[in-house]
N, C-alpha and C positions, 0 to 999 in steps of 0.2 A: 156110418152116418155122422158119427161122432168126430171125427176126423178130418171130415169130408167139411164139417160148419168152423172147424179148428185151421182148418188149413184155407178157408175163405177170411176168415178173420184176420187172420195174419198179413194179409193185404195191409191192414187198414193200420195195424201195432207194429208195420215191417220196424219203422224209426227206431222204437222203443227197444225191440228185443233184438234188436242186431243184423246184421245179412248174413253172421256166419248160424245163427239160429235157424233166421227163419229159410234156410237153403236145406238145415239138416231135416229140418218140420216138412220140408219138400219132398225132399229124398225119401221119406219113410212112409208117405204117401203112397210111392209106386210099391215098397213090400204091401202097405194096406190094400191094394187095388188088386195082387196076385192073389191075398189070402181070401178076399171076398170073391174071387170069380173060381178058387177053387170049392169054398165052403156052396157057392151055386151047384157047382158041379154035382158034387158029394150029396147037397141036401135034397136030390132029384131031380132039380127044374131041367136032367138032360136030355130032353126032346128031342127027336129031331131040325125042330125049327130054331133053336136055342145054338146049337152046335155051330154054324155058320157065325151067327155072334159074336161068340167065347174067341172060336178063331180071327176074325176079325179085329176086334178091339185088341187082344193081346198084341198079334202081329202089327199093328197100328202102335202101339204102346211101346214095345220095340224097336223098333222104327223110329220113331220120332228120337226116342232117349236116346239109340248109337248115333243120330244125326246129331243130336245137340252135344254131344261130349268129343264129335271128330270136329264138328264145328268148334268147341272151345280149345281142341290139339292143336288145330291150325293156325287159329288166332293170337 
């Protein structure tokens, strides 16, 4: 959650702290996003109705990141 208000903020200080900063405050984003839908996993919410989710958003998550790094290969 903590993270998640850090890395909205940064929006607003992009100027102040740099673009090579606030790209790395990005990027550790997505390790935070892996660690909180494994700590779900793990803390039992894995339901069956939960599972479709996890799957979901990851694969989604995926996806978009190899789209935006073959997007910046090409460009």
């Amino acid at each position: 959650m903590y993270l998640g208000a850090l890395v909205s903020f940064s929006f607003y200080v992009r100027a102040r702290i740099g673009r090579k900063t606030w790209r790395r405050l990005h990027f550790a984003s997505f390790a935070v996003y892996g660690l909180v839908t494994v700590h779900g996993v793990l803390a039992g919410s894995d339901t069956s109705l939960l599972w479709p989710l996890y799957f979901s958003s990851l694969t989604s998550i995926l996806c978009l990141t190899l789209y935006r790094i073959f997007i910046n290969i090409k460009s």
